[in-house]
Every structure is written in C-alpha cells, then in structure tokens.
C-alpha positions in Angstrom: 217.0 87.8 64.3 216.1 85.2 67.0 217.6 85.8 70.0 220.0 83.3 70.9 219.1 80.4 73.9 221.7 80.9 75.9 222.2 78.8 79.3 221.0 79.5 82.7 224.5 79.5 84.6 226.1 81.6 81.9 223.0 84.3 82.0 223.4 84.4 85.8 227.0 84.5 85.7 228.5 87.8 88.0 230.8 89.2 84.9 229.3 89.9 81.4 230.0 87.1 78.1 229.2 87.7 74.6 230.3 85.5 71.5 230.6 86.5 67.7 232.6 85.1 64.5 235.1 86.3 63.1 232.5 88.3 60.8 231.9 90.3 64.1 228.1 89.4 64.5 227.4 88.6 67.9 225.8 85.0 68.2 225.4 85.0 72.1 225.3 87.6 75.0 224.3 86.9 78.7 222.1 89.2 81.2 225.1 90.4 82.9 226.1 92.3 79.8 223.1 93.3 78.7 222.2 94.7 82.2 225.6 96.8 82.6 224.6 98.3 79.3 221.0 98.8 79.1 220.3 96.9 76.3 217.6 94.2 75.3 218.7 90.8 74.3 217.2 91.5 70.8 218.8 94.7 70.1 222.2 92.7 70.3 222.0 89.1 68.9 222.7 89.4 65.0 223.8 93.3 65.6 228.2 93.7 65.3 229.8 93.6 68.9 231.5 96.9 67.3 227.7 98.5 68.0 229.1 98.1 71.8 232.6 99.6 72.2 233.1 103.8 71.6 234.5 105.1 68.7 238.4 105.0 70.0 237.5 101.4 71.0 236.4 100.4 67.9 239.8 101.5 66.4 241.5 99.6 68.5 239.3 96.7 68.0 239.9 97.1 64.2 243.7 97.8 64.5 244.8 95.5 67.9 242.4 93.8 70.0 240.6 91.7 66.9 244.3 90.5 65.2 245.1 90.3 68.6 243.0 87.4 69.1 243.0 85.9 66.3 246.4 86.0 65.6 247.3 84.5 69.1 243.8 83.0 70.0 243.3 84.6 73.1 243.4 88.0 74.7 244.2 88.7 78.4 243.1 92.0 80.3 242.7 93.9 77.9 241.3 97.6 79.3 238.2 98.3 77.0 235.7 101.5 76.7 232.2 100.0 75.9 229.4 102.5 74.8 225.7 101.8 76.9 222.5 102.3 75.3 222.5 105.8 77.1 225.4 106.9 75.5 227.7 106.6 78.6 231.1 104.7 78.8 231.6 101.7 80.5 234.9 100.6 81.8 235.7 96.7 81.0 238.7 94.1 81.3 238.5 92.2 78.3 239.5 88.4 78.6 238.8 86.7 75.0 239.6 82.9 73.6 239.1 82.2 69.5 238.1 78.6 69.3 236.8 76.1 66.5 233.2 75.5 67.2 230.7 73.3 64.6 233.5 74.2 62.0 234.1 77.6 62.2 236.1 80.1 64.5 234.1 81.9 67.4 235.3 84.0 69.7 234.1 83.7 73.2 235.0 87.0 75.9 234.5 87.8 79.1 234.3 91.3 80.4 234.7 92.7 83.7 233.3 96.1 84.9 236.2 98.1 86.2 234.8 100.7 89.5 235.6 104.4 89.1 238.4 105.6 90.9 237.2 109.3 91.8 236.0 108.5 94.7 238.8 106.5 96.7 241.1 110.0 95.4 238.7 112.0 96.8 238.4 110.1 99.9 242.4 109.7 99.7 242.2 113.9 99.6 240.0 114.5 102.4 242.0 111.9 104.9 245.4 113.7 103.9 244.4 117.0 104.5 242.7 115.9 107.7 245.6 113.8 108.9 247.9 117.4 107.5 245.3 119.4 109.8 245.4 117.2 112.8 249.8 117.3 112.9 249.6 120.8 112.4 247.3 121.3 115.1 249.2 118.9 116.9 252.7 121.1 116.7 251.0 124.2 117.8 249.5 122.5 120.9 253.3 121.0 121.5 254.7 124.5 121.1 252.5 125.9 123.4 253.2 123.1 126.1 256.7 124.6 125.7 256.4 127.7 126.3 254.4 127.7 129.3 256.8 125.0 130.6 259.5 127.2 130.2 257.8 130.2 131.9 257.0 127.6 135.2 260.6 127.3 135.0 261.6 130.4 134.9 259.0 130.8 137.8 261.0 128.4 139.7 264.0 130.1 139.3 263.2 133.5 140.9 261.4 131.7 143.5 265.0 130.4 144.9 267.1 133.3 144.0 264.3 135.9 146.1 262.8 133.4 148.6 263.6 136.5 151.6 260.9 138.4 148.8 258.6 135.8 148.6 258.2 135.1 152.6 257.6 139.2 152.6 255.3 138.8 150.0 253.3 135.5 151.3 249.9 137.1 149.9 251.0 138.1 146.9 252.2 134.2 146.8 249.4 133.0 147.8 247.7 134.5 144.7 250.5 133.3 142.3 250.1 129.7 143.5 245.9 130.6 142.7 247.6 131.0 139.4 249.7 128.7 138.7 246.9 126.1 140.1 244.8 127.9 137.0 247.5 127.2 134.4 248.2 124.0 135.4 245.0 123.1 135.1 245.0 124.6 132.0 248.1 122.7 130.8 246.2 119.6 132.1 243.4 120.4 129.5 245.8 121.0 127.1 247.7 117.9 127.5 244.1 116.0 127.2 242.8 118.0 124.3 246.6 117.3 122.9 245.9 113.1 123.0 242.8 113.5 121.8 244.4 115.8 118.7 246.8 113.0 118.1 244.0 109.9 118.3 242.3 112.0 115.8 245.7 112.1 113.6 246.8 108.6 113.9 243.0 107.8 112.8 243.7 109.9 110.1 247.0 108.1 109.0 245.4 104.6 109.6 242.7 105.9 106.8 245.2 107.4 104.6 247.1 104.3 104.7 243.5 102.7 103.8 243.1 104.7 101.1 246.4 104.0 99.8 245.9 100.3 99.8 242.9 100.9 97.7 244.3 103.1 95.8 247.2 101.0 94.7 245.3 98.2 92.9 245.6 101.2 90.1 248.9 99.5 89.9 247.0 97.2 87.3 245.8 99.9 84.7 250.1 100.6 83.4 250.5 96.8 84.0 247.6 95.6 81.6 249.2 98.4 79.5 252.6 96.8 79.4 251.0 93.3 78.7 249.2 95.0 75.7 252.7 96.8 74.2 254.5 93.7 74.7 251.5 91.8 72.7 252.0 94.1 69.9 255.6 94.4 69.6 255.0 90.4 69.5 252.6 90.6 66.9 255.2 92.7 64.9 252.9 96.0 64.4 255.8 98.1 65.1 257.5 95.7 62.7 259.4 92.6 62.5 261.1 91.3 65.6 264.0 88.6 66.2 263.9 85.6 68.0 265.7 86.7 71.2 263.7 89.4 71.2 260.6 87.7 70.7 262.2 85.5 73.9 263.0 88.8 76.0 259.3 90.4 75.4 257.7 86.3 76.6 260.3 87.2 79.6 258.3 90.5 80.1 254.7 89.0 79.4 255.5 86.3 82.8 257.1 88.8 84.8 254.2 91.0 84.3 251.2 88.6 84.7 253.3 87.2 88.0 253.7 90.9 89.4 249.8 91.5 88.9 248.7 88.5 90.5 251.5 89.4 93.2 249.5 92.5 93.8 246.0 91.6 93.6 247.1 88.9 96.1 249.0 91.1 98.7 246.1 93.7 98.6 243.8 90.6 99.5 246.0 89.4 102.6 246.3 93.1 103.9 243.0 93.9 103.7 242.5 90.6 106.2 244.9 91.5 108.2 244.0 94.6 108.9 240.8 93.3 109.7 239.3 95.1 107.5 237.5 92.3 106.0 233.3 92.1 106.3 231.5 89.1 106.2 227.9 88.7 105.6 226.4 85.4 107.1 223.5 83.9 105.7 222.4 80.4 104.6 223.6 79.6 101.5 223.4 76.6 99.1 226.2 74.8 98.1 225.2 73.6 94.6 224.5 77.3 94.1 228.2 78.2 95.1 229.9 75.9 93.0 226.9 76.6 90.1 228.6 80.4 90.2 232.1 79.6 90.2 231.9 76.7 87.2 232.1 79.2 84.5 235.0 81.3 85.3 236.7 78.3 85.9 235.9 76.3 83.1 237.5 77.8 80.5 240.9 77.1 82.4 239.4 73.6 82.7 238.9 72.9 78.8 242.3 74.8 78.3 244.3 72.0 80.1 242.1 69.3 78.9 241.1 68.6 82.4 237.9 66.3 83.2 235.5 67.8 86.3 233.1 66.1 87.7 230.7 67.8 90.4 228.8 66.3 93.2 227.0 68.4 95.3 223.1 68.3 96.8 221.2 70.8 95.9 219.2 70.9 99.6 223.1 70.8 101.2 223.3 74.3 103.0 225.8 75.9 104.9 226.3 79.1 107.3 228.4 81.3 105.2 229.4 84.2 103.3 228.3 83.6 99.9 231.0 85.8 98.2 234.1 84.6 100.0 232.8 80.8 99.7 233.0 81.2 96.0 236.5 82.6 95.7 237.8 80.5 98.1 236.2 77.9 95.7 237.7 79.7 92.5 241.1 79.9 94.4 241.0 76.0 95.0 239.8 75.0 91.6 242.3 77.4 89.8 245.1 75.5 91.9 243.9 72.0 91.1 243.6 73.1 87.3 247.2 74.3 87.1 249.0 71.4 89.0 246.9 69.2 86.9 248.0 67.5 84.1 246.6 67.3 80.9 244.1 64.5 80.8 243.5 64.3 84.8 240.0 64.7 86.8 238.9 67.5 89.2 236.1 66.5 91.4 234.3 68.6 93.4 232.0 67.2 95.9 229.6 68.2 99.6 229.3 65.9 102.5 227.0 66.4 105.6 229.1 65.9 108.8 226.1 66.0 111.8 228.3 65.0 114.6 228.5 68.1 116.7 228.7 70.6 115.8 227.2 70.0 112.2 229.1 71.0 109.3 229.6 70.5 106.3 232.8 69.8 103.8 233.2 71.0 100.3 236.2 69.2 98.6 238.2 69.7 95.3 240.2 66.5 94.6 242.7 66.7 91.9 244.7 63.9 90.3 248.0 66.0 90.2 251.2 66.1 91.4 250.4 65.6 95.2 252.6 67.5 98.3 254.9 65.8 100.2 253.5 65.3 103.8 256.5 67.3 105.1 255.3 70.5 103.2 251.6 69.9 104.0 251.8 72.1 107.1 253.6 75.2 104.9 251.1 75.7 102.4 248.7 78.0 104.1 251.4 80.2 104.6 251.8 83.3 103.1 254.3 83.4 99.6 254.7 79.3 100.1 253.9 77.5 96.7 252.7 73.9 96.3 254.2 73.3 93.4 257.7 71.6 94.7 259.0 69.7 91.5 262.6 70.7 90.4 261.7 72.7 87.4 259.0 75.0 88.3 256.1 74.7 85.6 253.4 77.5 87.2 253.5 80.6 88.3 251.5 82.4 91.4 252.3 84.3 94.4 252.1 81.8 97.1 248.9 83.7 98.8 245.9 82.2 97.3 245.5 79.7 100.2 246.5 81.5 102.8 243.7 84.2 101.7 242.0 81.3 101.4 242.0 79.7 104.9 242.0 83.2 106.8 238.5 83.6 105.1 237.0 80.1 105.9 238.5 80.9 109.5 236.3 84.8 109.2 233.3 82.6 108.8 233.9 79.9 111.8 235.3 77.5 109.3 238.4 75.9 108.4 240.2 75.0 105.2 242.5 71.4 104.9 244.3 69.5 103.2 245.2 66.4 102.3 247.8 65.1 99.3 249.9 62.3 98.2 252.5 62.9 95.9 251.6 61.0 92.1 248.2 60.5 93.5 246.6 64.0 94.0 245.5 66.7 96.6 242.6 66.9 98.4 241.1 70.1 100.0 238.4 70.7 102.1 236.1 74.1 102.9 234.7 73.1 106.1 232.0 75.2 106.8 229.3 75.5 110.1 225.9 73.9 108.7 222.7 76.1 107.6 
C-alpha cells in the first residue's frame, strides 16, 4: 500500500500521531512515531495499529480503549504498552478523538513517550543513604564533642579544688596546658570537619528533596488509572449504572483531571523556584515556535469551534529558549481556547519593536470574556484564575501564567497583558531580539 502524504508540521510534530478507521487499518502515521518505534513508514500504512501495541495492550484495546472511544469519541491519558520493531516495549499516554471525516469515522491519537522511572529511584536511593550516612556521621562527631567537653570540664574542676597541687606541680602544668592546647586544637578540627559533615548532609537533603519532586509526578500513573476505572464503570462494563451514579463518577472524572493538572502545574512552579530551571539561549524563529505548538493546540481549537488566525514572519527571530517559548505559547493558546466561546477568533501574531533595546512581541488575542482592569495585576500570580464570571465554566489550577511569566522573565523577557471585559484578552511574550 501507498504510504500516506502526510503534512510537514504533523511529521515534525515533538509527540507521535497515527490515524485508522474503525476497521483498525492505519491510514496516517507521522515520523515521530515511526522513529520511537523503529519502523518504516511503509511497514505501517495499510498494516492494523494492533501490529503496534503488546499482546496485554491489544486486549485492552479489544476490550476498553477501542469502545472506549467510540463509545464516548475521545480518550484521555490513557497509559499504553506499544511493541517496537525490536521487540521492546514502549511506554505511551494515549490521547485519541473519533471524528466524521469524508463520511466515515476516523480516529485520530496522539501518543506521548512516558521516561523510565529507574533511574530518579535509583538516584532517590543513593541521596537517602548518603544524606542517612552524612547524620550518622554527623551524631558521632556531636557525641564526641561531648565527651571531650565534659572531660575539659572535669579538668577545670580539679584545677580549683587542688590549685596548692598545681602551683607545686607548675611543670607538670605546663605540660597539661601543651595538652590541652593539642586537644583543642583538635576539637577545632573537629568542629570544622563537623560543618563540613553537615554541608555535605543538608546537600544531601536538598537532593533528596529533588528527587522527591521528580519522583512525585508518578502521582499521575494511579491518577490516569482512576480516570480509566471511572470511564469504564461509565461505559457500564461492570454493568449498568444509575443516573446519580453516572453524576457522582462525572464528579470524580473533574476532580481527577483538576488534581493532575494541579500537580503537573505545582511541580512546574517549584522546579523554578528552586531555581532549578535551565535555559538554553539561542536564536530562534518565531514562525517556527508557533509552527510546533499549532498542532497540539489545534485539536482543542476545532473542539470549541474556535477560528485562529496566525501572523507571524518567517525572518522574525528572537533570543530565546526554544522549549520554554513554545509552552509558554501552548499555555497562552490553551487559555484563550477555553475562555473562548464557541464561534470566536484566536489570533496569534509577531511584531518587531527596534527601539532600544530591540525586541520583539508575540501576542495571542482572543475574543473572550476579557478581565476586569482591577484583576489584571493578579493573574500572574500563583493559584489566581482569569476566569471571574459567577458560575465558573473551566477548570485549571491558577499556575499556568505564572509559570508562564517566571520563564519569559528566565530568558530576559517579560509576559503582559492586556483585556477588556466582552471584548477579549490580549497577551504579549516579549522577548530580547535575535
């Protein structure tokens, strides 16, 4: 079979897409996917996207994932086991949508390679047990301060209660002071050998509590799980269901999509806080910022029946870290699609400011719900929403700009904004020019 023309952004697209009907035979796959798997384009096109999943993934495909989707026409982070040409698994979030195209359902997914955990437990591991060795050593050092504390004390002591002895005895003092100089100097050593003990301990607990932070986006694996139970208790697998149930388990689905966003987002602000954040500056081109970002975005786009409209040079460059320009650019288009209405415009447009310093301005303008001017100034902080009507119609944690602006800020830029309420929202990635 012919393999499939499929387009340039979509090949070049930094997560893996393949479409199929509901017959299973895959009509389009992208060089993401067939990279991660080490397949050629032909040995996929016309073959059955069941040829890529292992044998407990196809069951679940057969059983779950497949009525899933069509039964609900979409599927959501769903955790996936994909077989690669070399016979190894490949961990994937699976996000899928069913849609009508030329007449017939297709079913279009994006998947998402999931990094292997060993290594942040084994790191996790080595700081504990270092951070375990370092307090131990720690105490004993402490314990011997003590004791030799206690025995210059109890030196003291019999100085004052024999001082006729000691005057009689003003060599043998002499050579006790020699002494005592020793140990001091000895306690001296100790006491520095002691700080540097506890530097190396607190380094220790500043990795552990690295490690930890890392460690805890595993918090998503048993919350994807939930979302998955819930969707088949919904679907009625484990048999019918009522309609306040079927109302609780939507209750659970929300809670538990807000809670992983919740997380994802507070591991994002700590790991800038704690300055652990890297940035690598380069020249980068606009057009080719926004060109990366369009298709994750515009699914949620065609979803809310939203209009975009993009207007940026393609010789516009600016001085910047390419992969924190594009989510801060994901981040702003995902707000402007979800305080959208249906039937509005997103723009997104770059303008060349050359009064110095030169920079340059990437904007997303929505025509949504605007901000009040007397809230403009809260939403780049942390856990504040823009979405101030009386009855609450979107869901989020509150951190996405403030993540947002700290990066722009990490690369001597700034993010801004400007709104009218009925009108629409304006914000700007200012950026230093390349």
């Amino acid at each position: 079979m012919t393999a499939p023309v499929i387009g340039p952004l979509l090949d070049r697209a930094p997560c893996g897409y393949v479409s199929f009907g509901d017959d299973g035979i895959v009509e389009t796959v992208n060089a993401t996917l067939l990279a991660m798997l080490g397949y050629a384009r032909e040995e996929v096109a016309g073959a059955h996207v069941q040829q890529l999943l292992t044998v407990g993934s196809r069951v679940f495909y057969q059983t779950h994932l497949f009525p899933l989707v069509r039964l609900h026409g979409v599927a959501e982070e769903i955790f996936l086991l994909l077989r690669a040409k070399s016979g190894d698994e490949v961990p994937v979030l699976f996000n899928a949508t069913r849609q009508e195209q030329n007449g017939r359902p297709v079913t279009s997914a994006v998947l998402m390679h999931v990094r292997e955990r060993q290594k942040f437990e084994d790191a996790l591991l080595r700081a504990k047990r270092a951070a375990e060795d370092a307090q131990a050593a720690v105490e004993r050092r402490e314990r011997e301060l003590q004791r030799a504390n206690a025995q210059l004390e109890e030196q003291a002591l019999e100085m004052e209660l024999s001082e006729q002895q000691l005057q009689e005895q003003a060599a043998e003092l002499e050579a006790q002071a020699e002494e005592l100089r020793t140990v001091n100097d000895e306690l001296q050593a100790r006491g520095e050998e002691l700080e540097r003990q506890r530097s190396i301990a607190d380094e220790a607990n500043r990795a552990k509590s690295t490690f930890l932070a890392v460690m805890s986006h595993e918090l998503r694996t048993p919350l994807n799980a939930i979302g998955g139970y819930v969707q088949l208790l919904e679907m009625g697998i484990h048999g019918p269901i009522t309609a306040p149930q079927a109302e609780a388990l939507g209750r659970v689905t929300r809670s538990q999509r807000h809670l992983l966003r919740l997380i994802n987002d507070i591991l994002n602000l700590a790991r800038l806080e704690s300055g652990r954040a890297e940035y690598d500056i380069a020249r980068i081109a606009l057009r080719s910022v926004v060109d990366a970002v369009m298709p994750m975005i515009e699914p949620q786009l065609i979803a809310r029946q939203l209009a975009c409209e993009v207007a940026v040079p393609e010789e516009l460059t600016a001085s910047a870290d390419r992969d924190k320009a594009e989510q801060i650019l994901l981040n702003l288009l995902s707000n402007a699609s979800k305080f959208t209405p249906a039937g509005g415009r997103v723009k997104v447009e770059a303008i060349a400011e050359p009064a110095p310093p030169a920079r340059v301005r990437l904007r997303v303008i929505d025509s949504g719900m605007g901000i009040p001017s007397a809230r403009l100034r809260e939403v780049f902080d942390p856990f504040v929403r823009v979405d101030v009507s009386h009855t609450r119609q979107t869901e989020g944690s509150g951190l996405g700009l403030a993540i947002s602006r700290d990066l722009a800020r990490g690369m001597g830029g700034e993010l801004e904004v400007e709104s009218e309420v009925g009108v629409g929202s304006t914000f700007s990635l200012i950026l230093p020019a390349g």
